[in-house]
C-alpha positions in Angstrom: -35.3 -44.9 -26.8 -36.2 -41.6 -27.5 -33.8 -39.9 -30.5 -31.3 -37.1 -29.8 -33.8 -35.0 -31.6 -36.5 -35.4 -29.6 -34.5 -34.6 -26.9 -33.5 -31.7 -28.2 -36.9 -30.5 -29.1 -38.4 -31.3 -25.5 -35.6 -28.8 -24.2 -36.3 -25.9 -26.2 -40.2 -26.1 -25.5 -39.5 -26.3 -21.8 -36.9 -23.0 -22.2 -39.3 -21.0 -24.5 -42.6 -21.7 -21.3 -39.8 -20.8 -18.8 -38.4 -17.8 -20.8 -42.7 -17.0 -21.8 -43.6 -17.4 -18.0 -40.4 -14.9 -16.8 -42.0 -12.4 -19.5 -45.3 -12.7 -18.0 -44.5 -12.0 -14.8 -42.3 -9.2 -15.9 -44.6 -7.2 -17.4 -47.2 -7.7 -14.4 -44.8 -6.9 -12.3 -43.8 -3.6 -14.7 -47.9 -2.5 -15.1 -48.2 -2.7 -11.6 -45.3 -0.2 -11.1 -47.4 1.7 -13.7 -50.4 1.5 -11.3 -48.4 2.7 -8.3 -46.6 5.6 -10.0 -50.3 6.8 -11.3 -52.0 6.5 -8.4 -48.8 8.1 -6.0 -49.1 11.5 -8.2 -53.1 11.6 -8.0 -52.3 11.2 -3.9 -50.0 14.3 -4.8 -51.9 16.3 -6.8 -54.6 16.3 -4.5 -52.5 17.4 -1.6 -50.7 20.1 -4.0 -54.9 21.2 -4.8 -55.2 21.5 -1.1 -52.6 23.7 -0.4 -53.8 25.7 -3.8 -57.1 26.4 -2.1 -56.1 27.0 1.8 -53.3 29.6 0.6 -56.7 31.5 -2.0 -58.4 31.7 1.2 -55.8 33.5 3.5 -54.9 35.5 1.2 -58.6 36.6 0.8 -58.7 36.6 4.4 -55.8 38.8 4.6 -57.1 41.0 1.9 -60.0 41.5 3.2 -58.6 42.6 6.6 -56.1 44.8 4.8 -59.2 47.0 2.9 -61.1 47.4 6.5 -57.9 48.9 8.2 -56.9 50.5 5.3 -60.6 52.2 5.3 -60.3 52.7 9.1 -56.8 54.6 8.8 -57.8 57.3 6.1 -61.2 57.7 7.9 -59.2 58.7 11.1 -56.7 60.9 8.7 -59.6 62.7 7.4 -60.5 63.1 11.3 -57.1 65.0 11.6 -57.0 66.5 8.6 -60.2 68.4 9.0 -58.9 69.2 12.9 -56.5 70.4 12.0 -57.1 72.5 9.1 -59.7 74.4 11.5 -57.5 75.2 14.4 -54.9 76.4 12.1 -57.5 78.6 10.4 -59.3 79.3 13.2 -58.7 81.7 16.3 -57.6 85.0 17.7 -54.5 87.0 16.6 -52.6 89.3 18.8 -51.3 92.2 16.4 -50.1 94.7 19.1 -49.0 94.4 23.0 -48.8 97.6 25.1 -47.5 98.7 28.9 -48.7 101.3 31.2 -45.4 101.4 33.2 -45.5 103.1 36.5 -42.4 105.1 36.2 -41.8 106.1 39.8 -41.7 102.4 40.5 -40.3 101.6 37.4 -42.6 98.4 37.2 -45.3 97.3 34.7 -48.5 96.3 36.6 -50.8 97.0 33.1 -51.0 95.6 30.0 -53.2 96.2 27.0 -53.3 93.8 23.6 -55.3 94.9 20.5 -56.6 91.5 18.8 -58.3 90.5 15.8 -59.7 87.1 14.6 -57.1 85.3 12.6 -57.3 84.3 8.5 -61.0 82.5 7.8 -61.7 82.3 11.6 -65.4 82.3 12.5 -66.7 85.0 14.8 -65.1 84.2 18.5 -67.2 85.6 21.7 -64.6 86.3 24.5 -67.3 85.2 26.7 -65.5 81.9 26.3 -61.9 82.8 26.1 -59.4 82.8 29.0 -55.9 85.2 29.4 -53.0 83.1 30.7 -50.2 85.3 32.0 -46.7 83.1 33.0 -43.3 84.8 34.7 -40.9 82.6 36.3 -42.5 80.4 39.5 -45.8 82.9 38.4 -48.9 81.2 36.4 -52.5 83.3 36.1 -55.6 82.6 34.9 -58.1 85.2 34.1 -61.6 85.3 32.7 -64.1 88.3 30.6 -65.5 90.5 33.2 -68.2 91.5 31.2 -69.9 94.0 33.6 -67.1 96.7 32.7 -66.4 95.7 29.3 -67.3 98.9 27.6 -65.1 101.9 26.2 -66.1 104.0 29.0 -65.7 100.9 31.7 -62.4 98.8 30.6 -60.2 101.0 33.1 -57.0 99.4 34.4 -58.7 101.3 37.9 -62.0 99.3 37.3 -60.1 95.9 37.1 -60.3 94.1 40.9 -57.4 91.5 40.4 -55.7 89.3 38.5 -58.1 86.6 37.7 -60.1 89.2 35.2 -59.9 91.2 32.0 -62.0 93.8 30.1 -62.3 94.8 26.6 -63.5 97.1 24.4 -63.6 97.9 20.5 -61.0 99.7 18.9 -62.7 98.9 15.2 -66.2 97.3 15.3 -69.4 96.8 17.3 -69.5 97.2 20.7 -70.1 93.9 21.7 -67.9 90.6 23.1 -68.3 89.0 19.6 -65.5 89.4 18.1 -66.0 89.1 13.4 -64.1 89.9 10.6 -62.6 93.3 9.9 -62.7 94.1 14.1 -60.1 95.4 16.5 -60.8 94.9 20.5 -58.3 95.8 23.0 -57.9 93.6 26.3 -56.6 94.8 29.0 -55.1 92.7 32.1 -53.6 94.3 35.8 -50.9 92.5 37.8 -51.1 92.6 41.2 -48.0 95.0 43.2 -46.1 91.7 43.9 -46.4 90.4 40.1 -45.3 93.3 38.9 -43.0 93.2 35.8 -39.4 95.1 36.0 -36.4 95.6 33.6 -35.9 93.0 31.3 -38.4 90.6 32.5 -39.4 87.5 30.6 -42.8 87.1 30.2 -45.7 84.7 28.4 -49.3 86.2 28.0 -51.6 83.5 26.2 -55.1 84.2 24.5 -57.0 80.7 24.7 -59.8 80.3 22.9 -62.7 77.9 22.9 -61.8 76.3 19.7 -59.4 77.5 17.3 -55.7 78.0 17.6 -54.4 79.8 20.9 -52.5 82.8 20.8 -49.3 82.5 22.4 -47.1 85.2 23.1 -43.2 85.2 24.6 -42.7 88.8 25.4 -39.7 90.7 27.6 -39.6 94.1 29.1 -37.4 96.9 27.6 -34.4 98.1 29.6 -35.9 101.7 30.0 -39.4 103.3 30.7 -39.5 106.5 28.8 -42.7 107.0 28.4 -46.3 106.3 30.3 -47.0 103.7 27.2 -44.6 101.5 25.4 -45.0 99.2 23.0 -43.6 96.1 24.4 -45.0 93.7 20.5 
């Protein structure tokens, strides 16, 4: 029979190649956790690389839409700008506004307004500009008859009706082009049943081509005292 020793020595060799075998499979079990782990955060790291390159390119999408309406915006603003800058520069300026009253009547069927180009206006031909006269209910047009439009011709008398005006130069040439350093007078007749009285409001407009129109809110005095009054 075999010895108590023996006995003894056959157990421990079996525990050590059971407690061996448990180690062996513990560390392949722990390198292959190792293996998962590594290979879960590659899986993530591409993903986050992804999402690193899509969000480069919107925003260079986006940028690149940004500088074209940005461009777009202060091309239109220079538009404006430049628009602008001429019809506040440009156009006709109304120093003076005189009436003819008829003083047996005591209406005003005449009116007279001594212009001038306004600051760093170009020349302005009055072939091209229109008189607007507004009273109450009442709106008129009226348009250069050039035919009379001399010193001698620009009579109230020689005006037909309402839809016309005549001028002539108070300082300058005696032509309808009106430059720098001129004065012309225009001169506009109501009709009997348009006729202004006492303490009438009133708006007479110079509209020009291009350029800034003149606009002018204007009442009657109280009193005619004289065959001309300055009414501006």
């Amino acid at each position: 029979m075999p010895s108590l020793d023996a006995h003894r020595l056959l157990s421990v060799s079996v525990s050590m190649s059971a407690k061996s075998l448990n180690t062996n499979k513990g560390n392949d079990l722990q390198v292959t956790k190792i293996h998962w782990f590594q290979d879960r955060k590659a899986i993530m790291g591409i993903g986050m690389l992804i999402i690193f390159i899509a969000t480069i390119l919107v925003s260079a999408v986006a940028a690149g839409v940004l500088v074209k309406v940005t461009g777009q915006l202060q091309q239109k603003a220079l538009l404006v700008e430049e628009a602008a800058r001429t019809r506040l520069v440009s156009g006709l300026e109304v120093l003076n506004v005189y009436a003819y009253p008829n003083l047996t009547a005591e209406n005003i069927e005449n009116i007279e307004l001594i212009t001038r180009l306004g600051a760093g206006a170009d020349p302005v031909s009055f072939s091209s500009v229109g008189l607007s006269f507004v009273s109450g209910e009442t709106t008129l047009s009226a348009d250069l008859n050039q035919s009379i439009s001399t010193i001698a011709n620009c009579t109230f008398d020689n005006l037909q009706n309402q839809e016309e005006y005549c001028i002539f130069p108070k300082v300058g040439n005696t032509n309808i082009l009106l430059e720098a350093g001129e004065l012309l007078a225009v001169r506009y007749k109501l009709n009997t049943t348009h006729a202004l009285g006492s303490q009438d409001d009133f708006e007479l407009s110079l509209v020009a081509s291009s350029g800034a129109s003149e606009i002018l809110d204007l009442r009657v005095p109280d009193v005619f005292l004289r065959a001309r009054i300055r009414i501006r």
